[in-house]
C-alpha positions as CSV (number, residue, x, y, z in Angstrom):
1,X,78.7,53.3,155.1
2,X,80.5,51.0,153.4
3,X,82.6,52.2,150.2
4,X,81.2,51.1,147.0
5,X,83.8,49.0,144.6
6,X,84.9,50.5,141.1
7,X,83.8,48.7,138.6
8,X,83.4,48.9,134.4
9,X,79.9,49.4,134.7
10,X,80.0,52.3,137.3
11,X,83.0,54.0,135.4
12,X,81.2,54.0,132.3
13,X,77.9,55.2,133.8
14,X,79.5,58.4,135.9
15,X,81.2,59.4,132.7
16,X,78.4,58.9,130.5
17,X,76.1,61.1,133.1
18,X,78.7,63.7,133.4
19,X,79.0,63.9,129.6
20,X,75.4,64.7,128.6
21,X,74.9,67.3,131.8
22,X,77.9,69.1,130.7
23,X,77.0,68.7,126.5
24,X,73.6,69.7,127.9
25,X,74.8,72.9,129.6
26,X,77.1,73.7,126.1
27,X,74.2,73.0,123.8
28,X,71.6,75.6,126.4
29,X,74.7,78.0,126.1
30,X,75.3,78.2,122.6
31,X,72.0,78.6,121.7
32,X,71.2,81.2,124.2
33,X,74.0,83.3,122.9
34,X,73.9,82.8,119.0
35,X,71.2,85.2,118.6
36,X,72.9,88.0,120.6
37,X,76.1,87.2,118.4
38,X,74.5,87.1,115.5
39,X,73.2,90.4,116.4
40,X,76.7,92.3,117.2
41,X,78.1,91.0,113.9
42,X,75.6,93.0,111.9
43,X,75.5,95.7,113.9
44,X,79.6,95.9,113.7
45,X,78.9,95.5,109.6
46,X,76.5,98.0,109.3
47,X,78.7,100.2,111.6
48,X,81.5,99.5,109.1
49,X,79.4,100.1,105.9
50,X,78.7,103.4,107.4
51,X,83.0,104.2,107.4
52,X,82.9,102.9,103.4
53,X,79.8,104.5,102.1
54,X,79.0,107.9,104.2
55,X,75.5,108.4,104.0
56,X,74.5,104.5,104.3
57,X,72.9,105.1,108.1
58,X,70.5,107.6,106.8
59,X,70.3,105.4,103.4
60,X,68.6,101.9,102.4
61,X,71.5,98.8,102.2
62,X,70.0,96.4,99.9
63,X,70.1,92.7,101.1
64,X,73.9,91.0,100.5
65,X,74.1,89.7,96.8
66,X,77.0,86.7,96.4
67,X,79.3,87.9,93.8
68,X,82.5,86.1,92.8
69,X,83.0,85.1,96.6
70,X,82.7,88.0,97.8
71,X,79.2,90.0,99.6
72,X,78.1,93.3,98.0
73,X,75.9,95.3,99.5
74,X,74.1,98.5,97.0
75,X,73.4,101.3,98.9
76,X,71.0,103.9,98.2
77,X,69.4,106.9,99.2
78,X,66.5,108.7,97.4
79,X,66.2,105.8,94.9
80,X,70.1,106.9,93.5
81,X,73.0,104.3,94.1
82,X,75.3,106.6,96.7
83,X,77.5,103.5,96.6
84,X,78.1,99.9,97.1
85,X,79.9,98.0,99.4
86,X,81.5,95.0,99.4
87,X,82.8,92.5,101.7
88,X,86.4,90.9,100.4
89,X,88.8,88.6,101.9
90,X,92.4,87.3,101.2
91,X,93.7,84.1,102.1
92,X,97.1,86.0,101.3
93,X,97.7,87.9,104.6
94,X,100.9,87.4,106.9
95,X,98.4,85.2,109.1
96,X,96.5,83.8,106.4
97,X,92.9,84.9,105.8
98,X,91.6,88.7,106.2
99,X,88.5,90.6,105.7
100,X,88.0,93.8,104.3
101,X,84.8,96.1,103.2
102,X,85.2,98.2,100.6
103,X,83.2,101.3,99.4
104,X,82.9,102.5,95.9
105,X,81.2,105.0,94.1
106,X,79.1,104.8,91.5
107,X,82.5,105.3,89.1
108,X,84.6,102.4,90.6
109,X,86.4,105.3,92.9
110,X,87.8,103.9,95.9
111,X,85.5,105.9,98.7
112,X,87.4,104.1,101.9
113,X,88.2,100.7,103.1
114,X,88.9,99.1,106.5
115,X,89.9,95.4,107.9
116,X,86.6,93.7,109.2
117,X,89.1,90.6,110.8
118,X,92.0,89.6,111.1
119,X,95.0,87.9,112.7
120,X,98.1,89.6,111.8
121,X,100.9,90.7,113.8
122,X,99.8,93.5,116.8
123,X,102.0,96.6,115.8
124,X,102.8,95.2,111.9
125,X,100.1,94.1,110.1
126,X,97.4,95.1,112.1
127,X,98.5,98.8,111.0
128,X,95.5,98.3,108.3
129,X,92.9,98.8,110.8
130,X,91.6,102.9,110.8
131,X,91.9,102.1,114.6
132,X,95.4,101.5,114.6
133,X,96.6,103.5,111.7
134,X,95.8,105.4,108.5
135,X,97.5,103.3,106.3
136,X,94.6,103.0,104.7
137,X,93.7,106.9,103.7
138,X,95.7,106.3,100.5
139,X,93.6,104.2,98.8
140,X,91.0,107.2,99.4
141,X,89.8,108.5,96.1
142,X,91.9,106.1,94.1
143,X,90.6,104.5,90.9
144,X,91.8,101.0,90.7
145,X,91.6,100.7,86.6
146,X,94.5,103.5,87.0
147,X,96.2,103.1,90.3
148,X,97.9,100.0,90.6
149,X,96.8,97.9,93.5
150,X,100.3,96.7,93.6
151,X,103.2,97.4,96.4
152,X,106.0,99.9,95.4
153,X,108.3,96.8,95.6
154,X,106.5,94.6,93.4
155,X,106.3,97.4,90.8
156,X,102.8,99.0,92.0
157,X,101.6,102.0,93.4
158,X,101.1,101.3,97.0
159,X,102.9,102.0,100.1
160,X,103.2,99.3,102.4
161,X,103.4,99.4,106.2
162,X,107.0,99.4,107.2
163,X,108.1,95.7,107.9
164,X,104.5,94.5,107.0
165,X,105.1,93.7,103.0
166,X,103.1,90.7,103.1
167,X,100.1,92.1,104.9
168,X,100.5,95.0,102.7
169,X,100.0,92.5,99.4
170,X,97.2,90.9,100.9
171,X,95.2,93.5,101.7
172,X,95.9,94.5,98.1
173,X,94.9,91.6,96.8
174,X,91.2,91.8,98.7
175,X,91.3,95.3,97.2
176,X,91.1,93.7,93.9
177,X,89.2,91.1,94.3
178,X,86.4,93.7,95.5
179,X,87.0,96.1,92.7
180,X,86.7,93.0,89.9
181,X,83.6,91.9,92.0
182,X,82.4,95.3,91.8
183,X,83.1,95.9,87.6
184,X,81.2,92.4,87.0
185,X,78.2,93.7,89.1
186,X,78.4,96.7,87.0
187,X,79.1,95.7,83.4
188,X,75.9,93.1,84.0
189,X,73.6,95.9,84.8
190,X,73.3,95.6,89.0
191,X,74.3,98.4,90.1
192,X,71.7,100.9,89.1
């Protein structure tokens, strides 16, 4: 059989078939595993509204309202708010952007906290993870309109992880933004 000769036509044609079979391939893949993704994220959020607000498992989580940027979820049992957690983030974190989920109590009392994502340095900044360390625990119990949501070396209250400052800040600074999200909610009337 007698080798056929390259040409422009042929090139084009071979790449063009390849192309589509292998877009086709990436397009059957994605959408057969977007619903089972889909899926683990909200289980691993529920899981994690469970750390922030004990009880929520056993309680009703209402559907996410959009607050100042940030996703709050009210979460009661009985018909009484047992507590409301809320999904912040910080572009301010040693890698750049972090999430956090924070529970509160019906008084703006810190109930607990933990790191939802993020990128930061393995044995630094990912100290903020429960899994890793309890950095965390100190926030535990804290009001934020009396403990400052500040590092000790920035003037605040809070201890950072040792050789993590800037993680420490912006995991601070979600802390914030969640507990401001959560006083608007409240002072307007929607947490009740």
């Amino acid at each position: 059989m007698a080798k056929k000769e390259s040409n422009l036509l042929n090139m084009v044609l071979s790449l063009f078939i390849v192309s589509a079979v292998a877009a086709a391939a990436l397009g059957f893949v994605y959408e057969s595993t977007k619903g089972p993704i889909e899926e683990a994220k909200q289980k691993f959020l529920n899981e994690q509204i469970g750390v922030v607000v004990p009880g929520a498992a056993e309680a009703e989580v209402s559907e996410p309202i959009e607050k100042d940027g940030l996703t709050i979820y009210i979460v009661k049992k009985d018909g009484k708010v047992i507590g409301t957690a809320i999904k912040s983030f910080t572009d301010a974190g040693f890698s750049g952007h972090f999430e956090i989920i924070v529970g509160f109590d019906n008084d703006g009392k810190i109930i607990d906290s933990n790191v939802l994502t993020h990128h930061e340095t393995p044995g630094l900044g990912d100290k903020m993870q429960k899994s890793v360390s309890p950095w965390n625990d100190q926030f535990k119990g804290k009001d934020p309109a009396t403990f400052s949501l500040i590092v000790k070396k920035d003037g605040g209250m809070v201890d950072a992880i040792t050789a993590a400052t800037i993680s420490s800040r912006g995991y601070c600074d979600a802390l914030s933004k969640a507990y401001s999200a959560f006083m608007n909610l409240k002072n307007e009337g929607g947490i009740e």
